[in-house]
C-alpha positions in Angstrom: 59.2 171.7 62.8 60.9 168.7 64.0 60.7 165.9 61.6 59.2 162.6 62.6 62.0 160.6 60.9 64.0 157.8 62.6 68.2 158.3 62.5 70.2 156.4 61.5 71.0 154.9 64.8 67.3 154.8 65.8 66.5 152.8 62.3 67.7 149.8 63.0 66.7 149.3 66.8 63.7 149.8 65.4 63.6 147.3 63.2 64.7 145.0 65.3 62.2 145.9 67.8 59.4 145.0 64.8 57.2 141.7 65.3 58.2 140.6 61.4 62.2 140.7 62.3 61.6 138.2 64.4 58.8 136.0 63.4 59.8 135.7 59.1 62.5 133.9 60.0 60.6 131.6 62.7 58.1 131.0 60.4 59.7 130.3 57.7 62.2 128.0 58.9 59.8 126.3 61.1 57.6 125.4 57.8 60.7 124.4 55.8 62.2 122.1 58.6 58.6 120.6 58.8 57.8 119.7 55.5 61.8 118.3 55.3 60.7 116.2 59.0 57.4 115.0 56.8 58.8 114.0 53.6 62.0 112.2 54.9 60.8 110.0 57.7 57.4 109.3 55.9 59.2 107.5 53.6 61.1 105.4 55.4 59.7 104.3 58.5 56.9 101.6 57.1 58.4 100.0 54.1 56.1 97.0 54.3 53.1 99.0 54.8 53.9 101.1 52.1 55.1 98.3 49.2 52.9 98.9 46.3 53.5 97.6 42.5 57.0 95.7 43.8 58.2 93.6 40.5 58.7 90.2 41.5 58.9 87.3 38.7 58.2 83.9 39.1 59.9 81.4 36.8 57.9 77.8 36.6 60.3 75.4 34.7 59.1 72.1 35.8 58.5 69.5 33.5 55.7 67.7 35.5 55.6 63.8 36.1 53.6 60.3 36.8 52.2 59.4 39.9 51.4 55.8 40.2 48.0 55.7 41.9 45.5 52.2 42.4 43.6 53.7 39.5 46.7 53.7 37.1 49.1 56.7 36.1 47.9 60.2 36.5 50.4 63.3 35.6 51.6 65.5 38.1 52.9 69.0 38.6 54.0 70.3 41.6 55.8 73.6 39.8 52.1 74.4 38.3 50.5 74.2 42.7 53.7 75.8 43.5 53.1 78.8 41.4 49.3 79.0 42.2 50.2 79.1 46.1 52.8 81.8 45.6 50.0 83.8 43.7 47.7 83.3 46.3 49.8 84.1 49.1 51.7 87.3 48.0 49.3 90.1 48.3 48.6 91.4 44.6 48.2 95.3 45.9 51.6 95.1 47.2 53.3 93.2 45.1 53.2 92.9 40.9 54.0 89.4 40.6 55.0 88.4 36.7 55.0 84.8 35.0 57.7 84.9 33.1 60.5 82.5 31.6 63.7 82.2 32.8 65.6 84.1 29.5 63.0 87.0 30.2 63.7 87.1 33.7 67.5 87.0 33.2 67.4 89.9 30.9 65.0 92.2 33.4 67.4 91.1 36.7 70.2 92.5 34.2 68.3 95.4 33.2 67.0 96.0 36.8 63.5 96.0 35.9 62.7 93.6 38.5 63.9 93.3 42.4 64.1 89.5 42.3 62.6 86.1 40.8 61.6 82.9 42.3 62.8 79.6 40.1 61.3 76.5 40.1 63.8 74.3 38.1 62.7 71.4 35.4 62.7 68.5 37.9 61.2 69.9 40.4 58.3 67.2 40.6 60.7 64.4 39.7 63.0 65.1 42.6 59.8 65.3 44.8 58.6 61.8 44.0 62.3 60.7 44.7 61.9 62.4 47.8 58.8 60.8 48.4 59.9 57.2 47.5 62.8 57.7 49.9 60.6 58.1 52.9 59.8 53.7 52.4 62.9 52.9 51.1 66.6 53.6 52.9 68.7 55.7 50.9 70.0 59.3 50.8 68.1 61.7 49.2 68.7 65.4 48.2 65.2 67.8 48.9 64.4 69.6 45.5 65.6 73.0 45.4 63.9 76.2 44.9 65.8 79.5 44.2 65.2 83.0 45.2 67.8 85.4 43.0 67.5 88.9 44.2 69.1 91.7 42.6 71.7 93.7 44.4 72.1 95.9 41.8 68.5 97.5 41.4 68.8 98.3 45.3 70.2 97.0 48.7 67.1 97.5 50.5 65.1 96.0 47.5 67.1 92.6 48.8 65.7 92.5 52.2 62.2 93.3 50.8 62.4 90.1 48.3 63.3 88.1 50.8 60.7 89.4 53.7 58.1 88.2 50.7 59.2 85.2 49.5 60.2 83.3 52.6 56.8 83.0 54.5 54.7 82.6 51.2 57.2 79.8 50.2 57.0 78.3 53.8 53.3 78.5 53.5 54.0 76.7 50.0 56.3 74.3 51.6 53.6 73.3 54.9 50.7 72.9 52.1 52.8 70.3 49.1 54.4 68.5 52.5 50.8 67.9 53.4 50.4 66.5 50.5 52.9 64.7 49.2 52.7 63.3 52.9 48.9 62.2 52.2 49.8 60.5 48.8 52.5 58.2 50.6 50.1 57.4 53.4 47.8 56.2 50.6 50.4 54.4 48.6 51.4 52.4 51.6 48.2 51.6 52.5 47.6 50.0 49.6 50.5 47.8 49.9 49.6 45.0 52.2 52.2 44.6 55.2 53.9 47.7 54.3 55.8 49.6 56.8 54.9 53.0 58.7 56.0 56.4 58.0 59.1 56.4 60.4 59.8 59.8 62.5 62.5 60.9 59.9 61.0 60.1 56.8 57.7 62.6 58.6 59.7 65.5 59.4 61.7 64.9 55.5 58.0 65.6 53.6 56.5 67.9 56.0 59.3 70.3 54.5 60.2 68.6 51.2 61.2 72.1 50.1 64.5 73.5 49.9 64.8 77.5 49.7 67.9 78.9 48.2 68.2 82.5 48.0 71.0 83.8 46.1 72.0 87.1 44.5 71.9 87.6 40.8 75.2 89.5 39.3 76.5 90.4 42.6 78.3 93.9 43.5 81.7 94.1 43.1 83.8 96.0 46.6 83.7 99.6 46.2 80.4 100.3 45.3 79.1 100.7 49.3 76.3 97.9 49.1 75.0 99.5 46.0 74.6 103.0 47.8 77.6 104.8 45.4 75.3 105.4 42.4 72.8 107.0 44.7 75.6 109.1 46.9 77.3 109.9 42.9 73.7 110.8 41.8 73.9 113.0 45.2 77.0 114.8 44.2 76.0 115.5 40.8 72.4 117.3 42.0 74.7 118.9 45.2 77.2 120.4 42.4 74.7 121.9 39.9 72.2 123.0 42.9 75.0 124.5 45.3 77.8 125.5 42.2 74.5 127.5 41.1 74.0 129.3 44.3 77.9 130.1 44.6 78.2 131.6 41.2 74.9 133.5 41.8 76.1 135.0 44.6 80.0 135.6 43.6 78.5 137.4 39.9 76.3 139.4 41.6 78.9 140.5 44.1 81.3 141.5 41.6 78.7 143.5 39.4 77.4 145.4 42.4 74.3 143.9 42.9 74.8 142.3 46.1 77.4 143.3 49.2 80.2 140.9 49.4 81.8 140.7 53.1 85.4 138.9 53.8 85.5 138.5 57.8 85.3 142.3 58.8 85.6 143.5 55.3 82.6 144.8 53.7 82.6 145.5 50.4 80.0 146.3 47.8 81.1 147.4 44.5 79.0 149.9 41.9 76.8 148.8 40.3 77.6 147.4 36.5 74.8 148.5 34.4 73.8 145.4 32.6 70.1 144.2 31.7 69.0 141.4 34.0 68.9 139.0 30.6 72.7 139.3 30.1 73.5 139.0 33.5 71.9 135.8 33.5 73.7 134.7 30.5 77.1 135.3 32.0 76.1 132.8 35.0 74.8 130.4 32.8 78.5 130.5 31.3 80.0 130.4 34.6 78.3 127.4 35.1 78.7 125.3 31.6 82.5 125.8 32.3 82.2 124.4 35.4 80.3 121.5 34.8 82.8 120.0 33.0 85.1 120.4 35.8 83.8 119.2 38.2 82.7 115.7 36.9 86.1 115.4 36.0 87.2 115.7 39.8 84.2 113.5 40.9 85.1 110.8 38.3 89.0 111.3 39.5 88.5 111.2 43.2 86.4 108.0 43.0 88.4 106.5 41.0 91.1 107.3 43.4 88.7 105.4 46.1 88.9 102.4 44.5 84.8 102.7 43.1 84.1 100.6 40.0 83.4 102.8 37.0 82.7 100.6 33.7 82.3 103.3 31.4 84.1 106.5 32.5 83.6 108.4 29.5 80.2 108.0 29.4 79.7 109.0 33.5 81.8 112.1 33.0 79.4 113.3 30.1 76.2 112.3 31.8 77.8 113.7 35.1 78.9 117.1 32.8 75.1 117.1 31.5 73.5 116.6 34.8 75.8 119.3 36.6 75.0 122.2 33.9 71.3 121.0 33.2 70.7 121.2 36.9 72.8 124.3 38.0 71.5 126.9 35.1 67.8 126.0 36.2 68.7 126.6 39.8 70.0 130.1 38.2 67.0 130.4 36.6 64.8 130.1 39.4 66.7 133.0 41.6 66.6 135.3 38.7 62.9 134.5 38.7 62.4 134.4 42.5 65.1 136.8 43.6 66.2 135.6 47.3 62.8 133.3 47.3 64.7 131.5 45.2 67.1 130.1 47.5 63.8 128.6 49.4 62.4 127.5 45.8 65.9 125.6 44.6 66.4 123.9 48.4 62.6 122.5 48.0 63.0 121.6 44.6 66.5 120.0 44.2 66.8 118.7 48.1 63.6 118.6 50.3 61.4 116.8 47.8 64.6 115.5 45.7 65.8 113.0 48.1 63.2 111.0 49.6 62.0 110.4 46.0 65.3 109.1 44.8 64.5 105.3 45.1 68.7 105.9 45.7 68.0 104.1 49.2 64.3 102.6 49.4 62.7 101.6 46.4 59.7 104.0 45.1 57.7 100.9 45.7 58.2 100.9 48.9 57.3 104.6 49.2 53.6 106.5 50.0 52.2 107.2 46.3 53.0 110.6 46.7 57.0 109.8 46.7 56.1 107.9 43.2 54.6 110.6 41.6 57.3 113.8 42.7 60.0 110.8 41.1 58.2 111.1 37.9 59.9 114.7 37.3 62.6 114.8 40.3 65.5 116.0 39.2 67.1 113.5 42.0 65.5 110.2 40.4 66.3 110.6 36.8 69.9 111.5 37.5 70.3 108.6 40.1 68.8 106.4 37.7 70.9 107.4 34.9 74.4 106.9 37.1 72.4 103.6 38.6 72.8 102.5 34.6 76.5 103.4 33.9 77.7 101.9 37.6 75.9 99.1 37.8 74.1 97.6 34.7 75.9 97.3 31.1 72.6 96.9 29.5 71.7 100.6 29.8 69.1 99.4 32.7 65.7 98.6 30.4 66.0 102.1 29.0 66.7 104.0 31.8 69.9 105.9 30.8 68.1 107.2 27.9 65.1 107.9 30.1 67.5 110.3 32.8 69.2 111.6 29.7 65.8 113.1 28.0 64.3 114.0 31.7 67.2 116.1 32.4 67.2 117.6 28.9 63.6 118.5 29.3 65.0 119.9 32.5 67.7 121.9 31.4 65.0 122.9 28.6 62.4 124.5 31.4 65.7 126.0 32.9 66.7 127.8 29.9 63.1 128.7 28.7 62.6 130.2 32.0 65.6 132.6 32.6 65.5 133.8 29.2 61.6 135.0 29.2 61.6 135.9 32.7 64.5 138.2 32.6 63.9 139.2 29.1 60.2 140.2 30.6 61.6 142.2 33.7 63.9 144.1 32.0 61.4 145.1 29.0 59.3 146.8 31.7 61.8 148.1 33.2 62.4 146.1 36.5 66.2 147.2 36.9 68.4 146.0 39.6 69.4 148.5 41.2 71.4 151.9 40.9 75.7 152.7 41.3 76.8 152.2 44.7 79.7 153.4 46.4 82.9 152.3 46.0 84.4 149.4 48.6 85.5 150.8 51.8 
């Protein structure tokens, strides 16, 4: 009787000849490279349309002032309309506008709790009325100034978005008090009997008695890339614990025999080590707490070597350590979970869905909601803001150094909780890895 079975030259043309050889990996990569494709530009190609909850302050310092009128002296405040108009004309969904004073909005430009403030300074309406005065009688007169302070330091593109919403509510601001202040001189000279007109000049000077000034609070030093190096060191950190974890996976389970190894045209696969799936795990996990260490002492010395600013070194290479080993024993964790899925599992998890919810390049307010809520347990966002506090703020960022430092301890937590029941689980019902292989040819 002539059995039915393929050789072992027939096999694997046969295989290949199977519908599933060739449409897994079509499928698969076709679904991975579209949801990367969804998540990457749909965060970044309507910023505007997208702003939601952006922290703006507005600082009203002015002291107010007398306007003489035909019916006497009535008080005035210019700061006080100033600060209505702004609130009418930024959009509230888009933008979280906060009254604040000038000490608080110091400290949360430090602290990078806000993206920019708008001051009004404490003779604001006194240097209007100059203004105004000037337009009857000759002299030279400086236009009272109003500063927009935007903070490099929470964010480059954060900058541009300040100043794409302050400038045309200002300017709206500026048209409707040049009105105004324009009416009030009409109606002062017009009491005066034989008083002179308006002339051209003095017209154009209180149509636009408002001068802008946008400046930038605590600018960057050089070497910190426009305030891109915390998010690129953030990068490195996730890249080192993600990728370290799939190298040591795949260099441990070579040696013990659980996976082939091949160097160029050498294939080798060593017998298998008989070891529970629990303890294997364990000897990756200290594979990888070694080289955490390591490697955040290279990152630290090769930027250094760059020339980027590091305020605190010590403390970047022991968040940089933490982050490194937190991130790389719960990517081991996840293969010894997953098996090869896990490769698919860690890239969605630490990459595809880690770095358009960053807020390393484009503020999460500036994001679709969704981005907002994957940054609320991204691995990505609490290490960036964590290094974002150590580069770039001495304050600790409002809290948010100890905020990445207990997300990625929760992380490292899940990690660790994880591997150990998982494994512990497979190899208590008896899920073994595999058999003794031939020696390396």
């Amino acid at each position: 009787m002539t059995s039915l079975g393929l050789g072992s030259t027939d096999r694997p043309r046969h295989i290949v000849r199977t519908p599933r050889f060739w449409m897994a990996p079509l499928v698969v990569v076709s679904l991975l490279m579209s949801l990367l494709a969804a998540l990457y530009l749909g965060g970044i190609l309507d910023a505007r349309k997208n702003l939601h909850d952006f922290p703006l302050a507005i600082v009203n310092q002015d002291e107010g002032d007398t306007v003489p009128t035909p019916e006497g002296d009535k008080p005035e405040n210019f700061g006080n309309q100033i600060t209505e108009g702004l609130v009418a004309n930024v959009p509230a969904d888009k933008v979280a506008l906060q009254q604040i004073g000038i000490a608080q909005a110091q400290s949360r430009l430090d602290s990078g709790e806000i993206y920019g403030a708008i001051v009004i300074p404490s003779d604001f309406t006194k240097r209007l009325l100059i203004l105004a005065k000037a337009g009857v009688i000759p002299g030279d007169v400086e236009k009272p100034i109003i500063t927009v302070y935007t903070n490099p330091r929470a964010g480059t593109f954060g900058v541009g978005l300040v100043t794409g919403i302050t400038w045309p509510a200002l300017n709206a601001v500026n048209d409707k008090v040049g009105a105004q202040l324009t009416e009030q001189v009409n109606a002062q000279l017009a009491a005066i009997a034989d008083a002179p007109a308006l002339s051209g000049a003095a017209r154009l000077s209180l149509a636009e008695p408002i001068k802008v000034l946008t400046t930038a609070h605590n600018p960057l030093p050089d070497g910190t890339g426009n305030g891109l190096s915390a998010f690129y060191y953030a990068l490195l950190l996730v890249l080192a614990g993600f990728t370290g974890g799939m190298i040591v996976n795949s260099l441990a389970d070579g040696m013990l025999g659980f996976a082939p190894t091949e160097f160029g045209p050498r294939y080798v696969h060593n017998p298998a080590v008989e070891i529970s799936r629990f303890r294997t795990l364990l000897a990756k996990w200290a594979v990888m707490v070694l080289l955490a260490p390591l490697v955040s002492g290279l990152y630290l010395a090769i930027s250094h070597a760059l020339g980027m600013p590091i305020p605190n070194q010590l403390a970047l290479w022991m968040y940089g350590t933490f982050a490194i080993a937190a991130v790389g024993i719960t990517a081991l964790s996840v293969l010894a979970v997953f098996g090869t899925v896990g490769l698919l599992v860690n890239l969605i998890l630490f990459v595809i869905l880690g770095l358009p919810s960053s807020g390393g390049t484009i503020p999460i307010e500036a994001t679709p909601p969704i981005y907002g809520w994957l940054a609320n347990f991204e691995p990505m966002h609490q290490v960036f803001l964590g290094v974002r506090a150590l580069l770039y703020f001495t304050s600790g960022a409002g809290g948010d150094l100890a905020h990445a430092v207990m997300m990625t301890l929760i992380g490292l937590v899940i990690g660790l909780a994880l591997g150990a029941t998982v494994t512990l689980l497979y190899d208590r019902k008896g899920f073994h890895r595999g058999a003794a292989r031939p020696a390396p040819r």
